[in-house]
C-alpha positions, 0 to 999 in steps of 0.5 A: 491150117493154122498150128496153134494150140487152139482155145476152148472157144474155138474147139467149140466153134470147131463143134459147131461147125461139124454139126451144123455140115451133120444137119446138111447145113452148108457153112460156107455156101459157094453161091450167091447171096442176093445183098440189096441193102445196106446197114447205113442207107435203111436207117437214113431212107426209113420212114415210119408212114411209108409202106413196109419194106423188105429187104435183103442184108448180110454182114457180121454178128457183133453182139446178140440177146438170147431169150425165150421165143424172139431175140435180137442181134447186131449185125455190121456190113460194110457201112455200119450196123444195124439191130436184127429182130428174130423171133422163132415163130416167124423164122421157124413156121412150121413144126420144125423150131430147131433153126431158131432153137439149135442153129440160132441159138447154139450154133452161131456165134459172134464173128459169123457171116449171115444173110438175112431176108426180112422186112425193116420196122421200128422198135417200141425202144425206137430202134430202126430194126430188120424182122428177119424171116431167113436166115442164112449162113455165109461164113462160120467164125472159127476164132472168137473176136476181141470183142469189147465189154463195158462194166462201171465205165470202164472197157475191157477186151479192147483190141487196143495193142499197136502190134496186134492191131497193126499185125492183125488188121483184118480184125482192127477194122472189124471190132474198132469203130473209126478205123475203117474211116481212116482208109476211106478217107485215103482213098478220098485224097487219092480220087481229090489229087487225080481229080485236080491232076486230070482236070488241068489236063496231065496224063496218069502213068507207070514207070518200072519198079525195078530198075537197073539204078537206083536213082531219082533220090538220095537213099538207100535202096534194097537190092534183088537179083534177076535170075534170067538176065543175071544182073542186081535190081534195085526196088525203086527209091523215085520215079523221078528220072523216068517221069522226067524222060516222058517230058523228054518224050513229048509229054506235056504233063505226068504224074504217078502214085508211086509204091517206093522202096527206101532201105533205111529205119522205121519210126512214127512217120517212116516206113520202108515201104511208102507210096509217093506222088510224083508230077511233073509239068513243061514249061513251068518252074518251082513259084508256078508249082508252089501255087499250084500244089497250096491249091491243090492242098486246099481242094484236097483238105475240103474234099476229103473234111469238109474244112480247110482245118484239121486237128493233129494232136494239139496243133490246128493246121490251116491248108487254106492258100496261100503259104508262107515262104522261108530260104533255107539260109533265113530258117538257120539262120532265124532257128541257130543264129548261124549264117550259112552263107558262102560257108565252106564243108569245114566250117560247116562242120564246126558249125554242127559241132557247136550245135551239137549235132552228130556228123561223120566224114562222109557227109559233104556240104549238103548232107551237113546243111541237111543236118542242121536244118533237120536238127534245128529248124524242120521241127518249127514249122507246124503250119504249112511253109515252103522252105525255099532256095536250098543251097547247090550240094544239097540238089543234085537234080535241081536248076541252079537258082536264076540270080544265085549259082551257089542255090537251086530253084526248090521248095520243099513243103514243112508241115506239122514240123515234117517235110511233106512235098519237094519240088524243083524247077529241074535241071534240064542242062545235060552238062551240068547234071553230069557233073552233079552225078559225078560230085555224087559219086565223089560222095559215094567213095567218101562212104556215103551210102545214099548218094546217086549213081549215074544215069547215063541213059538219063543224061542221054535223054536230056541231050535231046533235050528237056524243056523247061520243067517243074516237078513236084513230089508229095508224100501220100502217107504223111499227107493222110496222117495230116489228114485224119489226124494221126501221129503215127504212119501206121495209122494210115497204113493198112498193113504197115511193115513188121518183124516177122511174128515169133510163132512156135513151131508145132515140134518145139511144142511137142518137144516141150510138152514131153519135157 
C-alpha cells in the first residue's frame, strides 16, 4: 500500500470504490472479459451501408461528457481511441437507472478500466462511435491521471517533465500520444535485424551474464558475489568472447541481443544498462561485414519508416547503401592537421596537449589516439561513415591489418556524430592474442581501469583453432533513437536507469506533523 499523503482526489476515488463493492459491484473482477475488437480495426472496417455490427471492447476512459439521458466518453485500448455513446435508457432498461445514474456518472472516473458490449454507428457529428448496451467494470483508477487541458491554445497539466516521464512510464504512455509508437518501432528493428539474421542462415543464441572476467570490451564492469561458490562476478560488459568459442565450436554463424552491463556515466546517449547485437561469421573479414551490415542498415530503416531517410533534430540521415570509408589516420588528420602515423605514446601526448584535450598517465597509445579521434573527429560524421584501419593499441581483439602490422582489419560505423556499429576481422591467432592480453594488463597496472583481463580459457579455445572471422557489433538502443528520431536514449528506453526517488518516509511525516 503506497504511504503517500493522498490528495482529494484519490480519497474520492477511495469512496467511490467502497461504494461501488456496497452496491455488490466488483472492482476488479478475476474473470474473463470477452475483447473481440479494437479501437483502430472498427474505425478502418466501418462502413456506413454494411449491416449493424456488435462488438465487445475494453480499455481506458480518457475524457468523458456528462449530460442528462445520454452522454459520451473516449475510451483508449491498446491501438488508439475511440467515442462511446451511453445513453441511460439503453444502459439501463428496466426501472432501476442507477447504473447510468450512480455508477455511470458518480462513480467512475477518468483512469478506469471498462468493458463495453454494444453496436458501432456514426454520429450526426460523423463520429465513428460504440452505442454500448453494457458496461463493465475492469479496474478502478485510484490516482487521477495527468490529463492534458487545452484553454487559448495553450496545454496545461501536460505529463511533459523527463523525470517524471522517465520514473513513471506507465503513465507517460497511457496520456502522451506517440510514446507508445517509439516502443513499437523498437520492436519492429528488433524482428528486421532477426529476419535479415535468419534468412542467411545464422543461428540466435544465449551466452552468460554473469561471468567470472569481465571481457570481450574495455570498460568498466559491476561486480556481485556469488554467495555458494564464494567468488566475485562480473555482469557482462560483451558476449564478444563467448560467441567467438561457439565459432570454435563448429558454429558457422552466431549472433545475440544481448543485455550489457558497463560501469561508467549517464549522458544523452549512455546508459549503464544497454542492450547490444553482437554477430559473428566464419570465413568472413571486416570489407565482407561492411557490406553486409550497410545492408542490413538498409532493410532495417525501410522495414520499420517506410524510407531510407530519417529525420534527427536538424540532420536528414540517408541509410540507403553504400557507405563512405575514412582510415582513422585520414579522419585526424583531415579534422586536426595531425598525422599519427608511426607516432610514439610521448608525442602522442603532446599531440593532445596542443589540442587541448585531457589526458592522464594511464592512457597508452590506444586510449590516447581514441581521445583525439572522440574529441576532434567522431562528432563530423553525421551521415553514415565506416572509419576504418584503426591502429594496433587500440584493438586488442582485432587481426593485424593484412598489408600494415602497426593497424587491425576494423571498422567502426559513425553515424549522427556517434559510433554506432564496431567490427573486426578477428584475431583467430592464440599467440599473439596472448600477447595482446598481456599489453592490457600492462595497462591495467599503469591505472587503467577499463583494460581487459586475460582469458585464459579464451586462449585456450583459439588453440583448437578459430577460422577466419568477421564479427560485428551494433548498438540496439542508439540504433532505435536513429531510428525514431530521438536525441536522447531515454526516449528509446522503456524504464531507463535513475536515482533512487526521494520518497519520505511515513514517520519523519508524522515526526514533522507534531513539530
Amino acid at each position: 500500500m503506497s504511504i503517500h499523503e493522498l490528495s482529494e482526489q484519490e480519497v474520492v476515488r477511495r469512496n467511490s470504490l467502497a461504494l461501488l463493492r456496497e452496491r455488490g459491484i466488483e472492482p476488479y473482477p478475476a474473470a474473463e472479459y470477452p475483447v473481440d475488437a479494437h479501437t483502430v480495426e472498427i474505425k478502418e472496417n466501418f462502413s456506413d451501408d454494411a449491416e449493424r455490427r456488435q462488438v465487445c471492447i475494453a480499455g481506458r476512459i480518457m475524457s468523458r461528457r456528462i449530460m442528462g439521458k445520454a452522454s459520451f466518453m473516449e475510451l483508449q485500448d491498446s491501438e488508439g481511441r475511440i467515442q462511446v455513446y451511453v445513453s441511460r435508457d439503453d444502459l439501463c432498461p428496466g426501472e432501476d437507472k442507477d447504473m447510468y445514474n450512480v455508477v455511470f456518472k458518480k462513480l467512475l472516473d477518468i483512469g478506469d478500466f471498462i468493458g463495453v458490449k454494444g453496436y458501432v454507428f456514426r454520429t450526426q457529428m460523423g463520429e465513428i462511435t460504440v452505442h454500448a448496451e453494457e458496461i463493465t467494470i475492469l479496474s478502478k483508477s485510484l490516482r487521477p491521471l495527468p490529463i492534458v487541458k487545452m484553454k487559448d491554445g495553450k496545454a496545461y497539466d501536460a505529463f511533459t517533465d523527463p523525470e517524471q516521464r522517465y520514473r513513471q512510464r506507465y503513465v507517460d504512455l497511457v496520456v502522451n500520444q506517440g510514446v507508445k509508437d517509439i516502443f513499437l518501432k523498437r520492436t519492429k528493428m528488433f524482428n528486421s535485424m532477426r529476419e535479415f539474421f535468419n534468412a542467411h542462415g545464422y543461428v540466435e543464441v544465449d551466452t552468460p551474464i554473469l561471468q567470472s572476467i569481465a571481457g570481450g570490451a574495455a570498460a568498466r564492469p559491476f561486480i556481485t558475489h556469488h554467495n555458494t561458490l564464494d567468488i566475485p562476478l562480473y555482469l557482462r560488459i560483451a558476449n564478444e568472447l563467448y560467441l567467438k568459442r561457439l565459432i570454435v565450436g563448429g558454429f558457422e554463424g552466431v549472433y545475440e541481443f544481448s543485455r550489457n552491463f558497463r560501469n561508467e556515466g549517464m549522458d544523452r546517449t549512455h546508459n549503464p544498462e544497454f542492450t547490444c547485437m553482437e554477430i559473428y561469421v566464419s570465413y568472413k573479414d571486416y570489407n565482407w561485414m561492411m557490406n553486409f551490415t550497410e545492408q542490413m542498415l538498409e532493410k532495417i530503416c525501410l522495414d520499420v519508416n517506410g524510407t531510407t531517410e530519417v529525420k534527427v533534430g536538424d540532420n536528414v540521415i540517408s541509410f540507403k547503401a553504400p557507405y563512405k570509408r575514412v582510415t582513422m589516420a585520414e579522419a585526424i588528420k583531415e579534422f586536426t592537421g595531425y598525422d599519427i602515423t608511426g607516432k610514439s605514446e610521448d608525442e602522442l601526448r603532446q599531440i593532445c596537449k596542443e589540442l587541448h584535450i585531457e589526458v592522464d598517465d594511464s592512457m597508452g597509445k590506444g586510449k590516447l589516439i581514441d581521445e583525439i579521434f572522440g574529441e576532434k573527429c567522431e562528432g563530423n560524421y553525421i551521415q553514415p561513415t565506416f572509419i576504418i584501419d584503426y591502429p594496433i593499441e587500440m584493438s586488442p581483439l582485432t587481426k593485424r591489418h593484412r598489408n600494415n602490422p602497426e593497424l587491425t582489419e576494423r571498422f567502426e560505423l559513425m553515424v549522427n556524430g556517434k559510433e554506432l556499429a564496431n567490427a573486426y576481422s578477428e584475431l583467430n591467432d592464440p599467440i599473439d592474442q596472448y600477447e595482446r592480453f598481456v599489453e592490457q594488463m600492462r595497462l591495467s597496472e599503469k591505472g587503467d581501469d577499463e583494460a581487459m583481463i586475460i582469458d585464459k580459457d579464451f586462449i585456450r579455445a583459439l588453440e583448437y583453432g578459430m577460422p577466419p572471422t568477421s564479427g560485428m557489433g551494433i548498438g540496439m538502443d542508439r540504433l532505435a533513437m536513429l531510428l525514431t528520431g530521438q536525441t536522447t536514449i531515454q526516449e528509446v528506453l522503456l524504464f531507463p536507469q535513475m536515482r533512487p526517488e526521494k520518497v519520505k518516509k511515513a514517520a519523519e511525516n508524522e515526526e514533522e506533523a507534531e513539530e
